[in-house]
C-alpha positions as CSV (number, residue, x, y, z in Angstrom):
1,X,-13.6,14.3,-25.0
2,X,-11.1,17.1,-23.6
3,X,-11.2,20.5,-24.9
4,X,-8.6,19.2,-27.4
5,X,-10.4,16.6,-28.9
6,X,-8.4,13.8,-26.8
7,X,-10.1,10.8,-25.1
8,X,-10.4,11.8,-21.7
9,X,-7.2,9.9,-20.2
10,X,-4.0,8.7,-21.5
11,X,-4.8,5.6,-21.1
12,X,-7.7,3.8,-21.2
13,X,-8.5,1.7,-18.1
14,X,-9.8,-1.8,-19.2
15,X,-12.3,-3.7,-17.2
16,X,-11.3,-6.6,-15.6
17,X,-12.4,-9.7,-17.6
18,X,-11.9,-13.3,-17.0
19,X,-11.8,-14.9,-20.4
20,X,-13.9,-18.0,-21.2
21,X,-14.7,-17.9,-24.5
22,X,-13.0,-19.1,-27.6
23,X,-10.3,-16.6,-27.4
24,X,-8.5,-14.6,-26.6
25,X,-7.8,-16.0,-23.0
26,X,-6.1,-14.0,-20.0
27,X,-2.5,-13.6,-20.1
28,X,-0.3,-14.3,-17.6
29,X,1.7,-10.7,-16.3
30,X,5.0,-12.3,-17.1
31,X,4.2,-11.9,-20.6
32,X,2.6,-8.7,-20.0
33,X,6.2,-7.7,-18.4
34,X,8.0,-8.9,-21.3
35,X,6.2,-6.7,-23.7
36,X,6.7,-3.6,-21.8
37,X,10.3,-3.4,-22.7
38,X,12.3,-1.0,-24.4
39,X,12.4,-0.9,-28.1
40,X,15.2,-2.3,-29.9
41,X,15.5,-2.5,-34.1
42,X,14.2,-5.6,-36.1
43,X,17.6,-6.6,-37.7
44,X,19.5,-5.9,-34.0
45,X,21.7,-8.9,-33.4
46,X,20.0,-8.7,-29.7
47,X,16.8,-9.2,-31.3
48,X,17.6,-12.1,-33.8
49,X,19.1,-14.0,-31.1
50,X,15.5,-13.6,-29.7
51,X,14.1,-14.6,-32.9
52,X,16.1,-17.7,-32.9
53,X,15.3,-18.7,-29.1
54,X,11.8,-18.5,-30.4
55,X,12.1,-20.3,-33.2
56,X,13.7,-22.8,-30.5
57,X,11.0,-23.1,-28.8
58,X,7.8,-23.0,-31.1
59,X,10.0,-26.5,-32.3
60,X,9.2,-27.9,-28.5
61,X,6.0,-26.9,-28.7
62,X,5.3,-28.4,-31.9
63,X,7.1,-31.4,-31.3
64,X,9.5,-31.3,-34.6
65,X,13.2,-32.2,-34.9
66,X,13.0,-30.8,-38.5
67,X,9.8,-28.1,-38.8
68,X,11.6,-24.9,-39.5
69,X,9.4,-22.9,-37.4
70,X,8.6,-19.0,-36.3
71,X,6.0,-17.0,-35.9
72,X,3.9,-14.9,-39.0
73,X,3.1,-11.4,-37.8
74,X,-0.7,-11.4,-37.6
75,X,-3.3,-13.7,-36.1
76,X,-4.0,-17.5,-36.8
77,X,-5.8,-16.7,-40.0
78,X,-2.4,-15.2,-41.5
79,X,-0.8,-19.1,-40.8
80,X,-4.0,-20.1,-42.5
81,X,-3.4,-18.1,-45.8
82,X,0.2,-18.0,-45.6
83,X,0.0,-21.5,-45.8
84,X,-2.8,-22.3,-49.0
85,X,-1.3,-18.7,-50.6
86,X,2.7,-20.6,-50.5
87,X,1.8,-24.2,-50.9
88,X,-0.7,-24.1,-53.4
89,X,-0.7,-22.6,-57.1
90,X,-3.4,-21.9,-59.6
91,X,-5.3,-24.9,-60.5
92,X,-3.3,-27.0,-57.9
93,X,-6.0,-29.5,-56.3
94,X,-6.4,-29.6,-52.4
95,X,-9.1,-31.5,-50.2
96,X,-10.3,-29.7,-47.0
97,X,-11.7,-32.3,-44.6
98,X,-14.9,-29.7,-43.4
99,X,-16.7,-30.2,-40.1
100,X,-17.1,-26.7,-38.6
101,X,-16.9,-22.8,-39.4
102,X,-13.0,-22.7,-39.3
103,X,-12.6,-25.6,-41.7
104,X,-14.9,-23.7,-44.3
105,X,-12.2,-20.3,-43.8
106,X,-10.0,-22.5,-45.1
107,X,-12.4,-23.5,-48.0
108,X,-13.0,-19.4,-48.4
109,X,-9.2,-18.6,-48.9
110,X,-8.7,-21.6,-51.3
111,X,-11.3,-20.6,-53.8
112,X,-9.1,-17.1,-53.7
113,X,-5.8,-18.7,-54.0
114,X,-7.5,-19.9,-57.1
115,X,-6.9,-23.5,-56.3
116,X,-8.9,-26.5,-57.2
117,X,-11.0,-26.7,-54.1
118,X,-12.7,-30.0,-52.7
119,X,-14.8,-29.3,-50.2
120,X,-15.8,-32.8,-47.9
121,X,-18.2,-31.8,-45.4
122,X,-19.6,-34.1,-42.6
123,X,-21.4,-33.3,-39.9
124,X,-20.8,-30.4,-37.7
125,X,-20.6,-31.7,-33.8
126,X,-19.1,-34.8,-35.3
127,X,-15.0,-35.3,-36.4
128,X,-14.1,-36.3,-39.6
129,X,-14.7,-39.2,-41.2
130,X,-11.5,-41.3,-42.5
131,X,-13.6,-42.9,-44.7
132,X,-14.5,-40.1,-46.6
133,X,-11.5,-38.6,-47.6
134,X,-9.9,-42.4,-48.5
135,X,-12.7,-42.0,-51.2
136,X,-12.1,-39.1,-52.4
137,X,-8.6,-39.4,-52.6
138,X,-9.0,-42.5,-55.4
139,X,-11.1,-39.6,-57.5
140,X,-8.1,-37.9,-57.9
141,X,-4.4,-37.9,-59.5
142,X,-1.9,-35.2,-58.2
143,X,-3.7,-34.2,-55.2
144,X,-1.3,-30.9,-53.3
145,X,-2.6,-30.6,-50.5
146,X,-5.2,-32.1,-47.6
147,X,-6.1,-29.7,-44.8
148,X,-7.9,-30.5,-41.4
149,X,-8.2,-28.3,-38.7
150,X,-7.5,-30.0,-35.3
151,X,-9.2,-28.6,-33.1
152,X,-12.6,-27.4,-34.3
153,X,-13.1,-23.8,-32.0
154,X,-17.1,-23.5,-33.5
155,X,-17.9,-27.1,-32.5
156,X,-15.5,-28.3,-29.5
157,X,-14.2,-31.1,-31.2
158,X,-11.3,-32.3,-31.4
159,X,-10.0,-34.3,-34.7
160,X,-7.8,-37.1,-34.9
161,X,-4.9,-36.8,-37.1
162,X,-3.1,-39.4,-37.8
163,X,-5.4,-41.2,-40.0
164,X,-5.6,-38.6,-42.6
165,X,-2.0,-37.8,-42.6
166,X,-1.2,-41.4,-43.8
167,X,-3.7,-41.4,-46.1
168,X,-2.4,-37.7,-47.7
169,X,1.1,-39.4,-47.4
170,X,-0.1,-42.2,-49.5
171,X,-1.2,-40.0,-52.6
172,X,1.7,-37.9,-52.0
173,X,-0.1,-34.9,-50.7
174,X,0.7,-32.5,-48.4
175,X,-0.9,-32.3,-45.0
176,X,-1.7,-28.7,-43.4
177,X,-3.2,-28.6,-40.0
178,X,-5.0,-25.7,-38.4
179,X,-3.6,-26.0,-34.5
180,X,-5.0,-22.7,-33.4
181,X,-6.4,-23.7,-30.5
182,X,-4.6,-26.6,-29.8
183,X,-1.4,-25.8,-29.9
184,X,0.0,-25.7,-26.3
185,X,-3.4,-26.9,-24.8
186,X,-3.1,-30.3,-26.1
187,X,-0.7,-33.1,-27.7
188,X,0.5,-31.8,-30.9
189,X,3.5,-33.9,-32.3
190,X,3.5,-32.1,-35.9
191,X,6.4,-34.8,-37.3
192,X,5.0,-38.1,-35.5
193,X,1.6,-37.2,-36.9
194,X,3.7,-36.7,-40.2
195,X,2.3,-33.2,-40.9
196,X,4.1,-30.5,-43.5
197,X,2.8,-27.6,-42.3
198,X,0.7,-26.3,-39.3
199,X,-0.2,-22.7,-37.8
200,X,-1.4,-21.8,-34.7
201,X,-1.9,-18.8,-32.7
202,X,-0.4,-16.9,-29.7
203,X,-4.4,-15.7,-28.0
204,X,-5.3,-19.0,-26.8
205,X,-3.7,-22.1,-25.2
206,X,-0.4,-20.3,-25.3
207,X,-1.5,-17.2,-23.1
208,X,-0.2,-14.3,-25.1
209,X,-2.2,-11.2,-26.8
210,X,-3.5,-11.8,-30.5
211,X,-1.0,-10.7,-33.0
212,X,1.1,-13.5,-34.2
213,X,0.6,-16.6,-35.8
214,X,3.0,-19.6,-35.0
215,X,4.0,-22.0,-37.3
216,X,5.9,-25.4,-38.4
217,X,7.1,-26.5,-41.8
218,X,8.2,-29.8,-43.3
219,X,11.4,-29.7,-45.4
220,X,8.9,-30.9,-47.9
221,X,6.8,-27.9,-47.3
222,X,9.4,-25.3,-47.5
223,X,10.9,-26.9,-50.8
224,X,7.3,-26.4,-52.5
225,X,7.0,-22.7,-51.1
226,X,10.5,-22.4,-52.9
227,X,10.0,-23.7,-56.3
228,X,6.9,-22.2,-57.5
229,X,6.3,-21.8,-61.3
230,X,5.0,-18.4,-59.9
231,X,4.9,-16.4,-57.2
232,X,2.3,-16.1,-55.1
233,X,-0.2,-14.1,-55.0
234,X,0.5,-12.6,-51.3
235,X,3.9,-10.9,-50.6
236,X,3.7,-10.1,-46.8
237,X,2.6,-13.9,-46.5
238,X,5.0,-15.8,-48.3
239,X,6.1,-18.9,-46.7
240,X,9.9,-18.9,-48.7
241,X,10.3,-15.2,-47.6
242,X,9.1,-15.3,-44.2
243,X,11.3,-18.5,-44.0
244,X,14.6,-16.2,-45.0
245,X,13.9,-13.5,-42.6
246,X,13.7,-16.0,-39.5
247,X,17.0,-17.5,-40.5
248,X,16.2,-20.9,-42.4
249,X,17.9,-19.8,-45.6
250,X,21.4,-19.1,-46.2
251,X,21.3,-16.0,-45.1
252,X,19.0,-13.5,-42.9
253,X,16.9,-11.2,-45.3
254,X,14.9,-8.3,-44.2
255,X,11.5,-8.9,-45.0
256,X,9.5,-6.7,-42.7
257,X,9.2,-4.5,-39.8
258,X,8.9,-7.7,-37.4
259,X,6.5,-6.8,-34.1
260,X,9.2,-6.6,-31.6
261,X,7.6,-6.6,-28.5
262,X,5.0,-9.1,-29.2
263,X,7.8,-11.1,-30.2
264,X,8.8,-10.7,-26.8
265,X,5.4,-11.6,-25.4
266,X,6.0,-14.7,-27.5
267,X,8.9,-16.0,-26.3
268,X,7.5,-15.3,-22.3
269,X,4.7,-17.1,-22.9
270,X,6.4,-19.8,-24.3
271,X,9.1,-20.5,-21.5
272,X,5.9,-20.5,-19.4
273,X,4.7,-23.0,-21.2
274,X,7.7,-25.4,-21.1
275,X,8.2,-24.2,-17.7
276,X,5.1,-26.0,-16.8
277,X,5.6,-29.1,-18.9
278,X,3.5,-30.3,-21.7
279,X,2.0,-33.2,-20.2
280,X,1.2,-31.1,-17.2
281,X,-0.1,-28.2,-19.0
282,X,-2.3,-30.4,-20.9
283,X,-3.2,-32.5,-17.8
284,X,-4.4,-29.2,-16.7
285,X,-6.4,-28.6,-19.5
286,X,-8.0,-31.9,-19.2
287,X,-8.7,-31.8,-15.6
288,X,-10.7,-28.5,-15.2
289,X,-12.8,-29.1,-18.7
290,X,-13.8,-32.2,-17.2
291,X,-15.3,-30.6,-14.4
292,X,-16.7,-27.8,-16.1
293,X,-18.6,-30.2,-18.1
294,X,-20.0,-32.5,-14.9
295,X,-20.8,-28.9,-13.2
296,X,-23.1,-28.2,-16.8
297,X,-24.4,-31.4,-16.7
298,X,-25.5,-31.3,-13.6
299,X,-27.2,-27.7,-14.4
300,X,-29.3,-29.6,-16.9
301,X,-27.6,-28.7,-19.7
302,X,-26.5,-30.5,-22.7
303,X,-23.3,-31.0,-24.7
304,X,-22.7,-30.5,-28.4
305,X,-20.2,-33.2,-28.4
306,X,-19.7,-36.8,-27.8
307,X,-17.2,-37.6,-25.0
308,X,-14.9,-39.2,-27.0
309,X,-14.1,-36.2,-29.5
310,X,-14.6,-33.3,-26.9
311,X,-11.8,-30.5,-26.6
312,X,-10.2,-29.6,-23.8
313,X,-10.2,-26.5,-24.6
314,X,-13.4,-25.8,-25.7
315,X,-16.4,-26.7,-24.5
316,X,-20.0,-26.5,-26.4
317,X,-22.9,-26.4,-24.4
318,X,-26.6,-26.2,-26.0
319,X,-28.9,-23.2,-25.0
320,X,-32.0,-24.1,-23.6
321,X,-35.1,-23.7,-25.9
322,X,-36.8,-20.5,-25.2
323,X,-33.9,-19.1,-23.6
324,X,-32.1,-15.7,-25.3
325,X,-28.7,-17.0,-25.1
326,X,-27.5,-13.8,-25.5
327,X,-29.4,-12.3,-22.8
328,X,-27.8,-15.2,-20.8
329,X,-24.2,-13.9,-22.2
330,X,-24.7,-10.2,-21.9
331,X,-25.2,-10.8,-17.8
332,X,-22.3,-13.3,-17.4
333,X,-21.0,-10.4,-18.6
334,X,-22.1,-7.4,-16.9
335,X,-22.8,-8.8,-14.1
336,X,-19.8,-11.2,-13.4
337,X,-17.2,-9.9,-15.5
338,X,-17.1,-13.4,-17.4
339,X,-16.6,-14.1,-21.0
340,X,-18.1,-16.8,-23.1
341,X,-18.5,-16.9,-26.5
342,X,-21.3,-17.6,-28.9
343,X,-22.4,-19.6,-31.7
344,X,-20.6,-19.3,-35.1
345,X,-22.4,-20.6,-38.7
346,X,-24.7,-23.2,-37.9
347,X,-24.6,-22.8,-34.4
348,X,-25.6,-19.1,-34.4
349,X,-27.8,-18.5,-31.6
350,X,-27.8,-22.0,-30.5
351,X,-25.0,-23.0,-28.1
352,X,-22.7,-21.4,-25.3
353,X,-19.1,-21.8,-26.8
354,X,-17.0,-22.0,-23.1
355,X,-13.5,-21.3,-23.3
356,X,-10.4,-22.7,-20.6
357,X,-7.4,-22.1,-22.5
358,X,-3.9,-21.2,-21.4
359,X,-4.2,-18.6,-18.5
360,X,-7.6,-18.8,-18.4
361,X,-7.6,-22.9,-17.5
362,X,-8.2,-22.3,-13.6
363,X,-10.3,-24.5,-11.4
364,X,-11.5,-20.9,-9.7
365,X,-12.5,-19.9,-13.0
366,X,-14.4,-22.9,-13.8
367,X,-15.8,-22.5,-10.2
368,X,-16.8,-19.1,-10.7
369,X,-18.9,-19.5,-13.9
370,X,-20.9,-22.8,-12.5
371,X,-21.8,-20.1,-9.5
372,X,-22.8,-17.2,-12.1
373,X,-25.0,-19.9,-14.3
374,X,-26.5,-20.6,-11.6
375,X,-27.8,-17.2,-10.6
376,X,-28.5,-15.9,-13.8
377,X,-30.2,-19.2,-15.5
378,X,-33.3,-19.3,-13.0
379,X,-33.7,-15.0,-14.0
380,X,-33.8,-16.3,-17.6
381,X,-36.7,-19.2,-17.3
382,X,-34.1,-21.9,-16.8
383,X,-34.6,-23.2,-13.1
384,X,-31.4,-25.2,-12.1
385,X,-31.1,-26.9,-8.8
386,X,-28.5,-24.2,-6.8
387,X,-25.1,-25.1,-6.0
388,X,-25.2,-28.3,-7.9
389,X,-22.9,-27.4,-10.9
390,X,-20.7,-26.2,-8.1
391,X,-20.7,-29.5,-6.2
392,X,-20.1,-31.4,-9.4
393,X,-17.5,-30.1,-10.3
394,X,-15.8,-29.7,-7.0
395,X,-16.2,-33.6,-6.8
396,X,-14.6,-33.8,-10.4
397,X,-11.6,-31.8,-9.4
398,X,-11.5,-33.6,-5.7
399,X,-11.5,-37.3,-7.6
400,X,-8.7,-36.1,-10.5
């Protein structure tokens, strides 16, 4: 401290991190750029113009002709409230498909919406079953509201869609997907796959900092945040005012003091994205996660998930028995600058949670972290053949 009780420099110098776990990732300096601009009032005709570009493009990114779209200020968990807080009333009944940490968050914020919750848990590592919720479904008349989360962050899988949206459509029920870490990384085509509402977030596959919170609604959706018997228990996150201040009502209505410059950030990041192209961008994704998996495998480590339900984006590795996986962490670390993550829930203390998202999905990145593993593995008790994560995954990326 200075003799004034300051920190000891204006500004703090961060270390240099490369970012592989489950978020946030890096961020590319054009959106760093953008943030660094003036500032400029939240009801400035500049600045809606701004907010209506982005609303433009979230709708590309989300696939959606008619999801009246724009982004919540806060994280992905403010989509994920905004959305039970405005859709669902007291007593309404909704069925959350659960298969990982993130799915029982939305479990968590039901129960305290004061909705009917049904909880249908399968197995974590696994995706949801169809089957189960087709049953569950016949148990019940005037269903609201089915939630899945799409891409499961604490268990690398990624959950089809389509299934359980016909089968919400066929009771009538609206269908709210978690894209959090999804969104941008892999397909996501919010009105083929017939959803009414889904929330993502800007710290992961679309390579912005954490602080706002994507989302899409359905025509459908919006009418129900609407016409409420009663209001909802959340001001700051309701849907029908949030929806008025980013211009889908008659009129623009101040709500609140909208984060202008991560707004900014926003609407960078996601020009990069469309800059890139979709299909490329999640090529991308695809082709350096498969590598990073061969270059594990060949390590003689395991994955969490079956190769048919794996994410992109995430990738779950199993610690070795008798290894501190933290230890492993803390010198990836230290020692390399790298980021992963850990275990969440039922996974606590038991796998690696690898992260290639946005920014961060770079073959040298994935090349990098094979190299560290196999350095700091052998220190730990876990003798690895050297250089042959490397090699395997050079080989995928050569063969891609």
């Amino acid at each position: 401290m200075t003799q004034i009780g300051l920190p000891p420099s204006e500004i703090p110098m961060l270390p240099a991190r490369t970012l592989l776990g489950p978020g946030p990732s890096n961020v590319d300096p054009r959106v760093l750029r953008a943030m660094t601009q003036g500032m400029i009032g939240y009801l400035d005709p500049d600045f809606t113009k701004i907010m209506d570009e982005v609303t433009d493009l979230i709708r590309r990114v989300f696939k959606t002709a008619e999801g009246r779209t724009m982004a919540l200020s806060g994280t992905g968990m403010s989509g994920m409230e905004a959305g039970l807080a405005s859709l669902l009333e007291p007593g309404d009944t909704v069925i959350i498909c659960v298969h990982g940490y993130f799915c029982e968050r939305l479990v968590e914020i039901g129960n305290r919406v004061r909705a009917n919750v049904v909880p249908l848990r399968s197995d974590w590592g696994g995706v949801f079953p169809e089957e189960m919720l087709e049953q569950e479904l016949k148990k019940h008349k005037n269903v609201k509201l089915v939630c899945a989360v799409h891409a499961e962050t604490s268990t690398g899988v990624l959950q089809p869609l389509e299934g359980l949206s016909r089968l919400a459509k066929d009771h009538d029920a609206l269908f709210m997907v978690d894209a959090v870490t999804s969104l941008g990384g892999v397909d996501v085509a919010f009105d083929d796959w017939g959803m009414d509402y889904a929330y993502s977030a800007t710290q992961k596959c679309l390579g912005c900092p954490p602080g706002l919170s994507p989302v899409s609604l359905s025509e459908r959706a919006l009418h129900t945040a609407r016409n409420r018997t009663e209001k909802p228990f959340t001001w700051y996150l309701d849907l029908a005012m949030l929806a008025d201040y980013w211009g889908w009502g008659e009129q623009r209505v101040y709500h609140h003091t909208a984060p202008v410059s991560m707004i900014l950030a926003l609407r960078e990041g996601l020009r990069l994205v469309l800059e890139e192209g979709l299909d490329n961008r999640f090529k991308r994704h695809a082709v350096n996660a498969a590598a990073l998996r061969a270059g594990v495998e060949a390590l003689g480590l395991d994955l969490v998930v079956p190769a048919e339900h794996r994410l992109n984006q995430i990738t779950v590795v199993w610690a070795p028995k008798g290894i501190d996986e933290a230890d492993v962490r803390t010198r990836l670390l230290r020692g390399h600058g790298i980021e992963i993550g850990a275990g969440l829930g039922d996974f606590a203390g038991k796998v690696w949670r690898i992260g290639l998202m946005g920014e961060s999905s770079k073959q040298e990145n994935v090349i990098a972290l094979l190299s560290a593993l196999e350095r700091i593995l052998p220190e730990v008790g876990f003798e690895v053949a050297r250089g042959a994560g490397v090699k395997a995954a050079e080989d995928a990326l050569t063969a891609a």
